[in-house]
Backbone as CSV, one residue per row, in Angstrom:
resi,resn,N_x,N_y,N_z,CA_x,CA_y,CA_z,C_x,C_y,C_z
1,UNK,103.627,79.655,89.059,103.102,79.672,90.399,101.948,80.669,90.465
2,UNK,100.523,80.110,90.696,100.041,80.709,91.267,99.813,81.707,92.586
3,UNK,99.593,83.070,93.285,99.680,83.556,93.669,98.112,84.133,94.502
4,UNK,97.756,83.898,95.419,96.283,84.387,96.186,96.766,85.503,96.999
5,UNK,96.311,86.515,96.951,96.640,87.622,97.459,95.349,88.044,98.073
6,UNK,95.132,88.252,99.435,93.999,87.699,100.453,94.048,89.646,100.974
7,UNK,93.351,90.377,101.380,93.265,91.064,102.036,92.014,91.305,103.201
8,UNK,92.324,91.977,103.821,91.455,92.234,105.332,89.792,92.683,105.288
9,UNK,89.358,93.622,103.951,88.537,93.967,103.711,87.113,92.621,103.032
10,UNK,85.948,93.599,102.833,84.799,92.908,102.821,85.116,91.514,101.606
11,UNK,84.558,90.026,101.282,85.260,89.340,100.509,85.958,88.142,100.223
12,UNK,87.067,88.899,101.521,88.275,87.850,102.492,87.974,86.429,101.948
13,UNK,86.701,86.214,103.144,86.536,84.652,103.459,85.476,84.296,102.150
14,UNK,85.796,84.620,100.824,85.535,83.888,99.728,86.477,83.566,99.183
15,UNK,87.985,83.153,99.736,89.126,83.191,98.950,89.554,81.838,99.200
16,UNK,90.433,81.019,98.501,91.005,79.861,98.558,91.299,79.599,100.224
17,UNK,91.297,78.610,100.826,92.493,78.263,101.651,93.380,77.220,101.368
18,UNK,93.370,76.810,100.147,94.586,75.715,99.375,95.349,76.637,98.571
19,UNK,96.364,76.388,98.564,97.233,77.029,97.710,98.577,78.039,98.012
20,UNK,99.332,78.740,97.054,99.846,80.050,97.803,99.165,81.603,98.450
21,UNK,98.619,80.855,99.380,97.786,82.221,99.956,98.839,83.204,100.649
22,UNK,98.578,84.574,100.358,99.556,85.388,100.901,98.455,86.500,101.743
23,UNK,98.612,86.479,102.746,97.784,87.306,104.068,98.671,88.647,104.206
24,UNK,97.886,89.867,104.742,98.950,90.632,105.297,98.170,90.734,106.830
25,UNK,99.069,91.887,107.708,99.288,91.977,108.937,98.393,90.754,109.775
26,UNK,97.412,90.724,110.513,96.649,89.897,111.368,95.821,89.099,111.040
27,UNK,95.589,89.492,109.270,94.608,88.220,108.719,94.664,86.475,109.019
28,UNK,95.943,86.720,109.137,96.324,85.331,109.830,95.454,84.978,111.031
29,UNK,95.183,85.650,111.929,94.369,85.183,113.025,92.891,84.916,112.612
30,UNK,92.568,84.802,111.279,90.897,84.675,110.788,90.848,83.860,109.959
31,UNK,92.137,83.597,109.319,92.143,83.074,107.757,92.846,81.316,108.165
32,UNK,92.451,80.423,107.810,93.395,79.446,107.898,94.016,78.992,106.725
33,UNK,94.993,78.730,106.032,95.920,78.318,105.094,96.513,79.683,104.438
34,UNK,97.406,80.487,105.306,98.185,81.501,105.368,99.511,81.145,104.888
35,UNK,100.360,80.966,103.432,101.317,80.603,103.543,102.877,81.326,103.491
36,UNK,102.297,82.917,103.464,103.159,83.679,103.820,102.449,85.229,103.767
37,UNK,102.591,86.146,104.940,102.296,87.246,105.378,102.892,88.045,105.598
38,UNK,102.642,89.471,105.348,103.278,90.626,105.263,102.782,91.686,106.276
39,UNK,104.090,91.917,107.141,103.875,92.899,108.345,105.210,94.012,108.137
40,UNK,104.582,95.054,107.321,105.428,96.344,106.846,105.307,97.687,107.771
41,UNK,104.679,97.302,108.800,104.548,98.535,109.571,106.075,98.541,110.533
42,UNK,105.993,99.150,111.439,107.077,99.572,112.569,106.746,98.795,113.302
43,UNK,107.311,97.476,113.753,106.983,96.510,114.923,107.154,97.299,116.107
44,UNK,108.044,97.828,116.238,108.086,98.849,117.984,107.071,99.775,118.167
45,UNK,106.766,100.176,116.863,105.643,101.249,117.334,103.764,100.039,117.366
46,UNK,103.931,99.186,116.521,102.815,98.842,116.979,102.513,98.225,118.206
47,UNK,103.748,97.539,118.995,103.726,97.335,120.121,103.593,98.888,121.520
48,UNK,103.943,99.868,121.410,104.021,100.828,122.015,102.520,101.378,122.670
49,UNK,102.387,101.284,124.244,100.982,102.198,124.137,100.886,103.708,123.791
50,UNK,102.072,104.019,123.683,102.179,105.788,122.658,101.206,105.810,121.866
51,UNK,101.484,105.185,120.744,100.852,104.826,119.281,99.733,104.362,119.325
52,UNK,99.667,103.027,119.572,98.379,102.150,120.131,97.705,101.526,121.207
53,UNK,96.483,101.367,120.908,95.202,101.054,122.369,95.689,99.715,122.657
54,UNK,95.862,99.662,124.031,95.865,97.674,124.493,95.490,97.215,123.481
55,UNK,94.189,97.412,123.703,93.597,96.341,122.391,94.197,95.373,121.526
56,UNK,94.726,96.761,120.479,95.164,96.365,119.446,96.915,95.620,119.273
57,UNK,96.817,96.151,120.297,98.497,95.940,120.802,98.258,93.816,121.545
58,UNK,97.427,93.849,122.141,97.366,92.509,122.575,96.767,91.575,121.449
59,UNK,96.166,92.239,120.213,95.434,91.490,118.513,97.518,91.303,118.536
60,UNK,98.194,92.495,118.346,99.343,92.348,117.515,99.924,90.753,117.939
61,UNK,100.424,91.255,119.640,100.801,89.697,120.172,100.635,88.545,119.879
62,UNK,99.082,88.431,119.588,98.554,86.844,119.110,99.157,86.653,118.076
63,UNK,99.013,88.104,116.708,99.838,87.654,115.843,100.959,87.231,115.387
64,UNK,101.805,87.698,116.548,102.877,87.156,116.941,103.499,85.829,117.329
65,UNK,101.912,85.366,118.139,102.123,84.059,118.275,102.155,82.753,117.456
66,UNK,100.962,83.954,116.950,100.624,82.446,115.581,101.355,82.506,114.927
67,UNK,102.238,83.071,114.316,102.860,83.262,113.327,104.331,82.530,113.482
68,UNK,104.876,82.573,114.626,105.765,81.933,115.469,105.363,80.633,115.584
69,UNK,104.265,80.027,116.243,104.036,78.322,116.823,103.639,77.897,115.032
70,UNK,103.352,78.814,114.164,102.740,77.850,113.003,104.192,78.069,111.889
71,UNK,105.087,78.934,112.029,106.244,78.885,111.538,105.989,79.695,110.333
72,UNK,104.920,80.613,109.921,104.537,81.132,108.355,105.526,82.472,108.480
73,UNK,106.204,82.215,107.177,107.107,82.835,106.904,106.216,84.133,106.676
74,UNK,107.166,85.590,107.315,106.566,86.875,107.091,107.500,87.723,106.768
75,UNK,106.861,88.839,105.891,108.057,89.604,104.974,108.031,90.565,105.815
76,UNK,108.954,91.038,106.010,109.507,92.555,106.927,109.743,93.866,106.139
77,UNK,109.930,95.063,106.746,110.516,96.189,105.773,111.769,95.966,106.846
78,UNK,112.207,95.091,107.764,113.497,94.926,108.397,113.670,93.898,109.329
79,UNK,114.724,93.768,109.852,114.668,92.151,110.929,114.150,92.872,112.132
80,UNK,113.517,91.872,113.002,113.271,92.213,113.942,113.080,90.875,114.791
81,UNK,113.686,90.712,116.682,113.500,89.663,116.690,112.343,88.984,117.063
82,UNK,111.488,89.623,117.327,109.991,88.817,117.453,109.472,87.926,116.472
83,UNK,110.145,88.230,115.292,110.134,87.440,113.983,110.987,87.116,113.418
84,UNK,111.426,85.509,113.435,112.718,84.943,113.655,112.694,84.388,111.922
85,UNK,110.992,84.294,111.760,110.596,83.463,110.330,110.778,84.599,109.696
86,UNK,111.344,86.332,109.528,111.158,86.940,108.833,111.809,86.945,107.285
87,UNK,111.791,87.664,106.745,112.784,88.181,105.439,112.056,89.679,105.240
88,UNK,113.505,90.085,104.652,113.397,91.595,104.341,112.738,92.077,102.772
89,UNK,111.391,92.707,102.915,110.861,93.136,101.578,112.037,93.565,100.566
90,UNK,112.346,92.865,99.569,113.926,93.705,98.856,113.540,94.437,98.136
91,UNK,113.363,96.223,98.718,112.882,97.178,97.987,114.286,97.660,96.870
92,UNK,115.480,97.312,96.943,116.021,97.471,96.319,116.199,96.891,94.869
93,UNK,115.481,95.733,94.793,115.218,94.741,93.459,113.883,94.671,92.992
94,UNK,112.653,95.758,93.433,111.604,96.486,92.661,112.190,97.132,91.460
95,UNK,111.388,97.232,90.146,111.767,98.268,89.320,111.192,100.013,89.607
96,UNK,110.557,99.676,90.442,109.826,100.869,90.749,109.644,101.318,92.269
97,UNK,109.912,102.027,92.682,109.923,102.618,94.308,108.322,103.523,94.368
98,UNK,107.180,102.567,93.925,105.533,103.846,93.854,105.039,102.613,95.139
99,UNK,105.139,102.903,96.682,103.909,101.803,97.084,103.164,102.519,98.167
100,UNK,102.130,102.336,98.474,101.165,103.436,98.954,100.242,102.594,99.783
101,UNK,100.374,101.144,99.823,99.534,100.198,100.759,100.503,99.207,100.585
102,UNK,100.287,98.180,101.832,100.481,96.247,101.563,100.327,96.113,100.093
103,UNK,98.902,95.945,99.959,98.658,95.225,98.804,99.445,95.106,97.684
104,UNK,99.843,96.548,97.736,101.187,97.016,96.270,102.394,96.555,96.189
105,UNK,102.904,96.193,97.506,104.132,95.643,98.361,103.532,93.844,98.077
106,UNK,102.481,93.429,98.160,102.155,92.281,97.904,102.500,91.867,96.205
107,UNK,101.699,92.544,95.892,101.741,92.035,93.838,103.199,91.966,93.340
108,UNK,103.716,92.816,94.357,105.077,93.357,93.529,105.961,92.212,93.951
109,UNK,105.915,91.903,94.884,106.575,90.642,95.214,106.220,89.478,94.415
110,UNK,105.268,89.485,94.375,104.581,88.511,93.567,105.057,88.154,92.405
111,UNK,105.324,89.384,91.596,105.769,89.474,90.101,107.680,89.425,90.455
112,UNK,107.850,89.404,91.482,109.791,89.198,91.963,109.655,88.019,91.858
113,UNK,108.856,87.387,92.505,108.999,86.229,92.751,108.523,84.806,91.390
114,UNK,108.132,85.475,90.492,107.697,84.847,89.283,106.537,84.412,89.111
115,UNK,105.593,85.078,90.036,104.143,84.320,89.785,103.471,84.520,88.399
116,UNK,103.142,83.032,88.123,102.040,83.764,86.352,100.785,83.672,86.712
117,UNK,100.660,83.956,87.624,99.016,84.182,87.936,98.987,84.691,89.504
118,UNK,97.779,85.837,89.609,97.722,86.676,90.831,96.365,86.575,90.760
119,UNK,95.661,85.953,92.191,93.995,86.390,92.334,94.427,87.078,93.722
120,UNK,93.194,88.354,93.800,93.484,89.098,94.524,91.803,89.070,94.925
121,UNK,91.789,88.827,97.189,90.412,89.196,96.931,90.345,89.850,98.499
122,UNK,89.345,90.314,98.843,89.485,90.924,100.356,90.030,92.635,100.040
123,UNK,89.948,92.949,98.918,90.404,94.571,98.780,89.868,95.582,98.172
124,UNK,88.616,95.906,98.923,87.457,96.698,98.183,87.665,98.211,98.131
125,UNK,88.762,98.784,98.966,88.757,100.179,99.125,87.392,101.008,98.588
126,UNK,86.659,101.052,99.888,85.611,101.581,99.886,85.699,102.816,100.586
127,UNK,86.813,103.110,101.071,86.907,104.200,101.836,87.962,105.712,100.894
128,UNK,87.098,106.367,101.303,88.025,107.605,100.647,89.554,107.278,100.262
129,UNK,90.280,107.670,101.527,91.739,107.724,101.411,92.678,106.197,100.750
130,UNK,91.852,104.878,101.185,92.036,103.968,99.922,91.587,103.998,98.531
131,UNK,90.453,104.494,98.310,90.007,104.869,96.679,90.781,105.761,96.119
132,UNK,91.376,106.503,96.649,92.350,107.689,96.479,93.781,108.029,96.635
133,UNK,93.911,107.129,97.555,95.451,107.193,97.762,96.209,105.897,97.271
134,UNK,95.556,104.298,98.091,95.766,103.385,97.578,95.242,102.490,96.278
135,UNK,94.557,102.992,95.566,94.015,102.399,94.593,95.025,102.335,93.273
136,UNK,95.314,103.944,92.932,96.051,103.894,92.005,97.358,103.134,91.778
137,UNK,98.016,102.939,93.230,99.346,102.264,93.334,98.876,100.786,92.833
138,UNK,97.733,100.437,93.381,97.943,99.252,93.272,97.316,98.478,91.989
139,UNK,96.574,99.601,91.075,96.326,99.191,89.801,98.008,99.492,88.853
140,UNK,98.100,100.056,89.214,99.595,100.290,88.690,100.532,99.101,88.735
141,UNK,100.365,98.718,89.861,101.438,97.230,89.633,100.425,96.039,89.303
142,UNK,99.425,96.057,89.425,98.150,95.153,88.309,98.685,95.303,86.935
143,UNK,98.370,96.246,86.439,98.575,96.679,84.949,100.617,96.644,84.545
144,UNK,101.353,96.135,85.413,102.262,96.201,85.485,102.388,94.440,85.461
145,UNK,102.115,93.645,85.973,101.849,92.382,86.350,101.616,91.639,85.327
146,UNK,99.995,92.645,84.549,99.999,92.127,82.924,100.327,92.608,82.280
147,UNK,101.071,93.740,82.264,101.949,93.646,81.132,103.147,92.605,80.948
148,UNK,104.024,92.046,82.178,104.693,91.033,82.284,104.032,89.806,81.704
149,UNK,102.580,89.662,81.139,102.205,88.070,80.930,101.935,87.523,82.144
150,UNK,101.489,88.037,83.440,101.113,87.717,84.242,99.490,87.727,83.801
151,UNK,98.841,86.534,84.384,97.149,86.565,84.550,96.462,87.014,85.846
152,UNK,96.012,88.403,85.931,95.369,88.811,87.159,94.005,88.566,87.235
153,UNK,93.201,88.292,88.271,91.845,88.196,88.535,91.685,88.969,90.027
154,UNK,90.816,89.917,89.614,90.503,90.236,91.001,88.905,90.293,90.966
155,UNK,88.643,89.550,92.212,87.472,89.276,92.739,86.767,90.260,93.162
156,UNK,85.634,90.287,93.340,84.276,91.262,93.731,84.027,91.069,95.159
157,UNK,83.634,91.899,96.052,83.209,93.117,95.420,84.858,94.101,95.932
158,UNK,85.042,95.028,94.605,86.327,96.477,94.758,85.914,96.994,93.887
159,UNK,86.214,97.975,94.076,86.673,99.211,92.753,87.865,99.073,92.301
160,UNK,88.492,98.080,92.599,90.033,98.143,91.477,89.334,97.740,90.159
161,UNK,89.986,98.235,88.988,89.627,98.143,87.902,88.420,98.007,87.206
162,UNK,87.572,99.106,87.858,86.534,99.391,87.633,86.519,100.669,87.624
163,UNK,85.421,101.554,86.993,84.845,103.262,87.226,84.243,103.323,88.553
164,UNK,84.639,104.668,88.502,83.858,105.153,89.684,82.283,104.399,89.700
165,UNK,81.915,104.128,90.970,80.861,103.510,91.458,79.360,104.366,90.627
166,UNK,78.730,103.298,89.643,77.497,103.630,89.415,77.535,104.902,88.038
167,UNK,79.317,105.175,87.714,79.266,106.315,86.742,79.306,105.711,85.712
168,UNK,79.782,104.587,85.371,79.957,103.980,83.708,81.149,103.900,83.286
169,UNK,81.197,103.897,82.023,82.803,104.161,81.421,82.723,105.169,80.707
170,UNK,83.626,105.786,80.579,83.854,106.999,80.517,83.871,107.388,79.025
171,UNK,83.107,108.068,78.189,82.707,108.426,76.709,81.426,107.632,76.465
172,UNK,81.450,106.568,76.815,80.032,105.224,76.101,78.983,105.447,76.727
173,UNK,79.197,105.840,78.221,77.468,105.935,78.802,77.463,107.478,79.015
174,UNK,78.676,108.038,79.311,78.257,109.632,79.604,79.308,110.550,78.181
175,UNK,78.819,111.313,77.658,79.776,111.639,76.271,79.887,113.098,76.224
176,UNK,78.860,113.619,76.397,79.058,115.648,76.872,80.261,116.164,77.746
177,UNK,80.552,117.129,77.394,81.608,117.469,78.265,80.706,118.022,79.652
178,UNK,79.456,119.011,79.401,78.855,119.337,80.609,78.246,118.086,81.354
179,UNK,78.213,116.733,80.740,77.858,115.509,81.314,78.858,115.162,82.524
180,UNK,79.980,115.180,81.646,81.328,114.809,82.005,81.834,115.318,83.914
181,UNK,81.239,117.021,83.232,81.644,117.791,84.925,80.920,116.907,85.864
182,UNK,79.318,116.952,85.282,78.804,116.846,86.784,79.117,115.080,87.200
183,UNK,79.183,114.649,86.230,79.629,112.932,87.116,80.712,113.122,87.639
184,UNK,82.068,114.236,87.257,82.797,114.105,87.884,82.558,114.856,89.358
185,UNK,82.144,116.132,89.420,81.318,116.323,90.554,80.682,115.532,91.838
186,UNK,79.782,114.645,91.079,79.122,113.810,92.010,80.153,112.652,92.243
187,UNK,81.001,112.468,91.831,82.080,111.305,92.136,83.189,111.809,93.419
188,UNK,83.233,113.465,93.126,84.391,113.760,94.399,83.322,113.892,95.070
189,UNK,81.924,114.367,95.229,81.474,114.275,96.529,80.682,112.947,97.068
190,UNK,80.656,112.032,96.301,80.145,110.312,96.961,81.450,110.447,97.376
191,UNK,82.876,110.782,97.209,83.682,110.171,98.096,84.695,110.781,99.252
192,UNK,83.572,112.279,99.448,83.672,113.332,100.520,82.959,113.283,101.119
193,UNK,81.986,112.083,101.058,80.446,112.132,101.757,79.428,113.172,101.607
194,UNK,79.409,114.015,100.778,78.399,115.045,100.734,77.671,115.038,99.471
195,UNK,76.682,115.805,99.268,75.559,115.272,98.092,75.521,116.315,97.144
């Protein structure tokens, strides 16, 4: 079984809509051929105006709706009844308890579920705290995926499985150790914003 693993970021809408497409939270409201989606946050709190703006709270609803009138099964971190199509993420039948975004919670299922092939596209982490926080998790269950004999492809444009932006690979284009500092230098500050 092939496996499309769709995310929210720049990309998205270059991705299949035939096939096993797997969406997370609201992509469903953009994407058409969604055939199962993942909503791992706190349903009470995203409904809550504590937490969140109308706004986003009336985006959640729709998703609610659609997801309900079109029947697409969605994975939970628990039942809840607004989502009757749910099932529970079985974090207990991971080999590994490392997840730090969706996406990681996505592959990993993926590889539960027996997929021999994962394209992954819509997940550029261009932003600090995803290049940094979520990246590694989720090359981790990539490189975890193929090591199983799984075939991964992930689509452009991300920095998953790639070098830092514009630095090279690491010994072949830069080889000095005083080389070494300052790319690493200029790499924490392209992604502190400062020069």
């Amino acid at each position: 079984m092939k496996v499309i693993i769709v995310g929210k970021g720049t990309g998205w809408w270059d991705s299949p809509s035939e096939g096993e497409i797997w969406g997370l939270n609201d992509l469903c409201l953009k994407k058409e051929g969604i055939t199962l989606t993942f909503e791992l946050h706190d349903i009470d709190k995203l409904l809550d105006t504590n937490f969140r703006e109308l706004r986003f709270i009336r985006a959640f609803r729709e998703q609610i709706k659609l997801i309900n009138k079109k029947n697409i099964p969605v994975i939970l971190k628990k039942p809840h009844k607004l989502f009757p199509s749910g099932t529970i993420f079985p974090l207990d039948g991971m080999p590994f308890r490392y997840f730090t975004s969706t996406p990681a919670f996505m592959i990993a299922y993926a590889i539960y579920k027996g997929a021999t092939a994962i394209d992954i596209y819509g997940i550029p982490l261009y932003y600090e705290e995803e290049f940094t926080f979520e990246r590694p998790c989720i090359e981790f269950w990539i490189g975890y995926a193929m090591g199983k004999g799984i075939e991964v492809t992930v689509h452009k444009p991300t920095y998953l499985l790639t070098a830092a932006p514009n630095f090279g690979l690491y010994s072949y284009d830069w080889d000095s150790w005083g080389e070494t500092v300052s790319v690493f230098k200029r790499e924490i500050n392209f992604y502190r914003g400062s020069t």
